[in-house]
N, CA and C atoms as an extended XYZ file, in Angstrom:
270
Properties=species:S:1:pos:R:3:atomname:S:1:resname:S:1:resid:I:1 pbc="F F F"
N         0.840       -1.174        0.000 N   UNK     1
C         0.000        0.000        0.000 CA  UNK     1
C         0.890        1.243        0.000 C   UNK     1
N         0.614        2.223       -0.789 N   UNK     2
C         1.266        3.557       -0.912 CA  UNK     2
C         0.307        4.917        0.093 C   UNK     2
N         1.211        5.670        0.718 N   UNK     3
C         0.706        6.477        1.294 CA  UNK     3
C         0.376        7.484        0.603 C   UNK     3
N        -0.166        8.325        0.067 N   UNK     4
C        -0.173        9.361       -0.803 CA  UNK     4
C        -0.146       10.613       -0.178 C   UNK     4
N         0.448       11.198       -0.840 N   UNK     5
C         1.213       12.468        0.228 CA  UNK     5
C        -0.266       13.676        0.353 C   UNK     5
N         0.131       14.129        1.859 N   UNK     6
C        -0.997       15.160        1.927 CA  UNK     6
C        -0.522       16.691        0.801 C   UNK     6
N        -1.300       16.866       -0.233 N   UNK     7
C        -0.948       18.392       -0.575 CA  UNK     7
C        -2.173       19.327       -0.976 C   UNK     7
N        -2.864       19.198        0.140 N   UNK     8
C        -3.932       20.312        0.355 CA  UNK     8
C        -3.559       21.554        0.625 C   UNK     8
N        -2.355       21.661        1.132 N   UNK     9
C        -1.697       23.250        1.871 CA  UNK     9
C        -0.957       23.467        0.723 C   UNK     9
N        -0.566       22.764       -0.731 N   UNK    10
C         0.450       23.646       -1.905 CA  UNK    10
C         0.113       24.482       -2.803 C   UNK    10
N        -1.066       25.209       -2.088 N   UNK    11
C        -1.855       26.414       -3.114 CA  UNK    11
C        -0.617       27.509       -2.955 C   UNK    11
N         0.153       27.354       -3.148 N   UNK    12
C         1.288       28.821       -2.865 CA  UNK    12
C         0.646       29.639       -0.920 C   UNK    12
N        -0.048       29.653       -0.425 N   UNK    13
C        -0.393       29.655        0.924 CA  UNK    13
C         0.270       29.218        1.940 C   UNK    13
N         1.504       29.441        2.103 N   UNK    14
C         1.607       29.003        3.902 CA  UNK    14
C         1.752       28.677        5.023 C   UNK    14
N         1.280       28.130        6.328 N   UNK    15
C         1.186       28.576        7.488 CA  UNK    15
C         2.362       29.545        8.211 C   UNK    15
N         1.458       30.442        8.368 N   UNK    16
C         2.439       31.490        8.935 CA  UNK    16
C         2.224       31.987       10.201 C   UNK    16
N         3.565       32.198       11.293 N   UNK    17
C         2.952       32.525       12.740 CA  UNK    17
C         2.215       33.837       12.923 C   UNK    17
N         1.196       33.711       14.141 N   UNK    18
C         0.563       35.173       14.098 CA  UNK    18
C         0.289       35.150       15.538 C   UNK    18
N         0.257       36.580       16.171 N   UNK    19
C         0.332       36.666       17.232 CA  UNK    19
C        -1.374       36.983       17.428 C   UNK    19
N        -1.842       36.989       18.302 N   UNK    20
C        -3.411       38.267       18.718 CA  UNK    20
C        -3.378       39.302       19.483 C   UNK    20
N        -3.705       40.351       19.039 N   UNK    21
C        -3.164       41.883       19.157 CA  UNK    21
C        -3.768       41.851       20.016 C   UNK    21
N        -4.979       41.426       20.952 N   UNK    22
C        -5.803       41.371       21.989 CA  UNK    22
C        -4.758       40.507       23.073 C   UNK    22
N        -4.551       39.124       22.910 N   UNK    23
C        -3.982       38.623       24.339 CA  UNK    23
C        -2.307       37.655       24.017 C   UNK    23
N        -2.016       38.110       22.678 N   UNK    24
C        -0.879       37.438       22.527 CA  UNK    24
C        -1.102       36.027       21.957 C   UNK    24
N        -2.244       35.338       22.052 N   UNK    25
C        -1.646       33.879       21.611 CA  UNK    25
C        -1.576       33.486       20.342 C   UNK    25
N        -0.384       32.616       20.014 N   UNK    26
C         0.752       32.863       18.789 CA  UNK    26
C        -0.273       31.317       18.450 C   UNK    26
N        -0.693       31.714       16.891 N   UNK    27
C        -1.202       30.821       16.068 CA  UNK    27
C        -0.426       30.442       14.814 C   UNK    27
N        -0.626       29.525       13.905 N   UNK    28
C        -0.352       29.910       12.463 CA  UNK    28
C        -1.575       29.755       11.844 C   UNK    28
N        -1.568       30.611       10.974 N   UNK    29
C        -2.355       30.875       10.285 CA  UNK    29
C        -2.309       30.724        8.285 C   UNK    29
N        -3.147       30.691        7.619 N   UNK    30
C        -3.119       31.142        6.307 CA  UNK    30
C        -4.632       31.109        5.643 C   UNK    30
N        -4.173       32.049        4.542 N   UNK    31
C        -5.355       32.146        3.849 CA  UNK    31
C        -5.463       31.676        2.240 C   UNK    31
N        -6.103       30.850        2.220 N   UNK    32
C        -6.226       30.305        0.784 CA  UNK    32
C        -7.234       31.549        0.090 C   UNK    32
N        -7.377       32.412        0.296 N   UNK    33
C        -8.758       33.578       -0.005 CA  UNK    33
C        -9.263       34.326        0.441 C   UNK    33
N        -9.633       35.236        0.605 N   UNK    34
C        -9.962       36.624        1.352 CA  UNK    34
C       -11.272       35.729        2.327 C   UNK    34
N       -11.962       35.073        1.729 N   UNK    35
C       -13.069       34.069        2.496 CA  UNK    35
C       -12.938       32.793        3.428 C   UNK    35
N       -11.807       32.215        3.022 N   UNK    36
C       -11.513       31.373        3.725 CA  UNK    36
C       -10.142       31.514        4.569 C   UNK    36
N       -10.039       31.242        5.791 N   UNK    37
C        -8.921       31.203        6.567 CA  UNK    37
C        -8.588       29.598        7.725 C   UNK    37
N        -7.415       29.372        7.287 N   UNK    38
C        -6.861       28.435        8.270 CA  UNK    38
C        -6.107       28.427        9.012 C   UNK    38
N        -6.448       28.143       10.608 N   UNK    39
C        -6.121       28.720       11.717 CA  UNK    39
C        -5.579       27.136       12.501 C   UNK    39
N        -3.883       27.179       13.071 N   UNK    40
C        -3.807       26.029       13.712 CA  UNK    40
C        -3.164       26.332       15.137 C   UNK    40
N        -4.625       25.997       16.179 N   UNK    41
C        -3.964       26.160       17.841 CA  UNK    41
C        -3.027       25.385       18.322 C   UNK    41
N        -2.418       26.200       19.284 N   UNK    42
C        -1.203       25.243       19.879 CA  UNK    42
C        -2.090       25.072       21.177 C   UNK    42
N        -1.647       23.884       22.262 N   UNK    43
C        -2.286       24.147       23.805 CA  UNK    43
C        -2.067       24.999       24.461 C   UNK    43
N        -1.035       25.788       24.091 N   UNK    44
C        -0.153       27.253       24.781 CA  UNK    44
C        -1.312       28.057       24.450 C   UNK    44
N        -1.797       28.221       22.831 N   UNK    45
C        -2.423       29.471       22.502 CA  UNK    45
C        -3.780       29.103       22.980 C   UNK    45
N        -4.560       27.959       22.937 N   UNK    46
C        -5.738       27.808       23.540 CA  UNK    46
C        -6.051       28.428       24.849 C   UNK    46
N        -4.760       27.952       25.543 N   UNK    47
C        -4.872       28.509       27.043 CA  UNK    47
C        -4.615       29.816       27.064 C   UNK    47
N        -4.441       30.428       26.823 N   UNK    48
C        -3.896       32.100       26.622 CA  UNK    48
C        -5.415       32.671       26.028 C   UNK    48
N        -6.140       32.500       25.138 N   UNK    49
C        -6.527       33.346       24.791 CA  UNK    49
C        -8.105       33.373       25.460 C   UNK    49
N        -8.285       34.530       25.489 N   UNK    50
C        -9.455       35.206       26.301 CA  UNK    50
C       -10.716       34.879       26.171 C   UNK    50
N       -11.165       34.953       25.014 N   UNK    51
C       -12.913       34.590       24.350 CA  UNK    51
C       -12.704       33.533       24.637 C   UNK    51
N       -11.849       32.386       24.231 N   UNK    52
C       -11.837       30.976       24.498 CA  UNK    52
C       -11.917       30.330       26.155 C   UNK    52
N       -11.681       31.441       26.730 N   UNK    53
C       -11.357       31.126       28.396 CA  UNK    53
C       -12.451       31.461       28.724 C   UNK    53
N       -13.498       32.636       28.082 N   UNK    54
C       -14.709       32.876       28.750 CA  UNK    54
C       -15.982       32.084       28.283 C   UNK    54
N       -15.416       31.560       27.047 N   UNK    55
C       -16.666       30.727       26.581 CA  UNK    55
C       -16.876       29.359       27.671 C   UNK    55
N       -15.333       28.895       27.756 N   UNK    56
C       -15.462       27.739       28.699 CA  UNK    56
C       -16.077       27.971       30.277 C   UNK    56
N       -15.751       29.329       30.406 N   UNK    57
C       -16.273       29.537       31.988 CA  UNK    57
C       -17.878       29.430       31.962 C   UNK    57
N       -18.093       30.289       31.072 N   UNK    58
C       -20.008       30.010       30.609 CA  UNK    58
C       -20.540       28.951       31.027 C   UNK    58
N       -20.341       27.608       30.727 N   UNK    59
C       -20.946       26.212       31.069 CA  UNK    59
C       -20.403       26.115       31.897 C   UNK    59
N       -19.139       26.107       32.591 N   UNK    60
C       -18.248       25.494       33.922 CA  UNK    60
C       -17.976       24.567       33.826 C   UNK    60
N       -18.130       23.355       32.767 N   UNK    61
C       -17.997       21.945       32.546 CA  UNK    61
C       -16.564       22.198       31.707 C   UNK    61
N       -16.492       23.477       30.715 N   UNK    62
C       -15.704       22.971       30.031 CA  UNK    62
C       -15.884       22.275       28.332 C   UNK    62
N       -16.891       22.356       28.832 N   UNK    63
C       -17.959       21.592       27.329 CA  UNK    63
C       -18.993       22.953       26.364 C   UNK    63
N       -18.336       23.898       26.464 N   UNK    64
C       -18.740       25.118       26.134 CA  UNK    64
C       -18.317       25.084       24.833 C   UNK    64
N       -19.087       25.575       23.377 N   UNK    65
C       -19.006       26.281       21.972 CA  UNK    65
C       -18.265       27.343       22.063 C   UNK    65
N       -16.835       26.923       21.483 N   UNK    66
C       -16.184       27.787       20.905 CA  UNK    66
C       -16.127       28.021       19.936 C   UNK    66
N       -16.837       29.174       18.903 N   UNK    67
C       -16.874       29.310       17.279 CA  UNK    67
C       -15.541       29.873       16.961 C   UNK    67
N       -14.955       30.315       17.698 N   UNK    68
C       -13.771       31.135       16.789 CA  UNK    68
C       -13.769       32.501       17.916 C   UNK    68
N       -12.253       33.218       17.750 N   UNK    69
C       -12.025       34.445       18.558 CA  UNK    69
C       -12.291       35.704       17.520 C   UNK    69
N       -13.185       36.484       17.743 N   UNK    70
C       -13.165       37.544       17.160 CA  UNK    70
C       -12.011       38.691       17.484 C   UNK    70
N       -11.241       38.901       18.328 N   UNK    71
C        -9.969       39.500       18.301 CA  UNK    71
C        -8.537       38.895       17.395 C   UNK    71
N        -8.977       37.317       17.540 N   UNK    72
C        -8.381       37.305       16.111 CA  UNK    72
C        -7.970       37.033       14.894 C   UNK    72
N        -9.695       37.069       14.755 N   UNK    73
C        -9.827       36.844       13.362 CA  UNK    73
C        -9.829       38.564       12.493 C   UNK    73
N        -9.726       39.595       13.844 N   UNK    74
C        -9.503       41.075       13.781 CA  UNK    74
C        -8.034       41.227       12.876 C   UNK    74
N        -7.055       39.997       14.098 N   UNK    75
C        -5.747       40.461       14.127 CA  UNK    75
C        -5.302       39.682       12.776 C   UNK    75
N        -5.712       38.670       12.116 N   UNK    76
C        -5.862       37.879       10.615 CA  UNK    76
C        -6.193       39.416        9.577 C   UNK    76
N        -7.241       39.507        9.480 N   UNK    77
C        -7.391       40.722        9.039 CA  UNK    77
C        -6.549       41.710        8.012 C   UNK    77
N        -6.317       42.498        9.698 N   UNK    78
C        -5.266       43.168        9.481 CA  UNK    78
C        -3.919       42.613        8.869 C   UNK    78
N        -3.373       41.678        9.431 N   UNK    79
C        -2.095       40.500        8.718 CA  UNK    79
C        -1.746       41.371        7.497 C   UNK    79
N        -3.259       40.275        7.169 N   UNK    80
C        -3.127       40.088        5.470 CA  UNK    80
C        -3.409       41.442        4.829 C   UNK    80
N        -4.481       42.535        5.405 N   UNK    81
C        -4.082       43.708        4.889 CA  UNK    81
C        -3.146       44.672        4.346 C   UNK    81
N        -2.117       44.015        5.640 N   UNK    82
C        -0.821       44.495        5.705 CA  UNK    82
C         0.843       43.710        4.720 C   UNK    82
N        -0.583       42.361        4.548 N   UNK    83
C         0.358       41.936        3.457 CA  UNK    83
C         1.620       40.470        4.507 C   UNK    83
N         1.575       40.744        5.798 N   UNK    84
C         2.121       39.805        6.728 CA  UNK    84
C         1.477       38.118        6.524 C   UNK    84
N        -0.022       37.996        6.307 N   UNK    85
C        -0.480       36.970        6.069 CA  UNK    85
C        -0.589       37.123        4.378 C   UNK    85
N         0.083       36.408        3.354 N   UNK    86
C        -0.530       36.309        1.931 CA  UNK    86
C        -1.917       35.915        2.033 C   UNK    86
N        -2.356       36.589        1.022 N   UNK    87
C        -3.397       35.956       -0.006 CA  UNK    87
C        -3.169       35.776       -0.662 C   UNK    87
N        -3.347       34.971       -1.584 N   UNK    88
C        -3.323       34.186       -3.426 CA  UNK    88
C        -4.639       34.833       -4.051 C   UNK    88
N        -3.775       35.725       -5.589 N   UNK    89
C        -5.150       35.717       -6.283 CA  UNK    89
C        -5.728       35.085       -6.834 C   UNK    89
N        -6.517       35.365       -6.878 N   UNK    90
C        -7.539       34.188       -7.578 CA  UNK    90
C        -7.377       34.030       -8.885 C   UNK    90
């Protein structure tokens, strides 16, 4: 049996570190498109970051919906505005 290599990430895209201008925690990130973004947590950055710490306090179990941090998907944003995160044109 042959493994076949993963190359979903060789769109010219990527992962690049990013900090959150809100609480610091260092992600990588990339964007295949102004619409789509891929975001990969470390356990460092989970624990660090804020919305994620208050969503879990909400239930108290721990078993709380986390959709995503809006500080930074702010700080993505900007990145790529700035040209720090690429985009690929289309």
């Amino acid at each position: 049996m042959t493994i076949r290599a993963d190359d979903r990430l060789t769109d010219g895209a990527p992962m690049r570190p990013l900090c959150c201008l809100r609480c610091g925690a260092a992600v990588e990130v990339r964007k295949a498109s102004w619409q789509q973004t891929s975001v990969q947590w470390s356990a460092q950055s989970l624990g660090v970051c804020l919305e994620r710490r208050d969503a879990l306090s909400v239930n108290g179990d721990g078993r709380a919906v986390f959709q995503g941090c809006t500080a930074l998907r702010e700080s993505i944003v900007r990145a790529a505005l700035e040209g720090a995160v690429p985009v690929p044109e289309d």
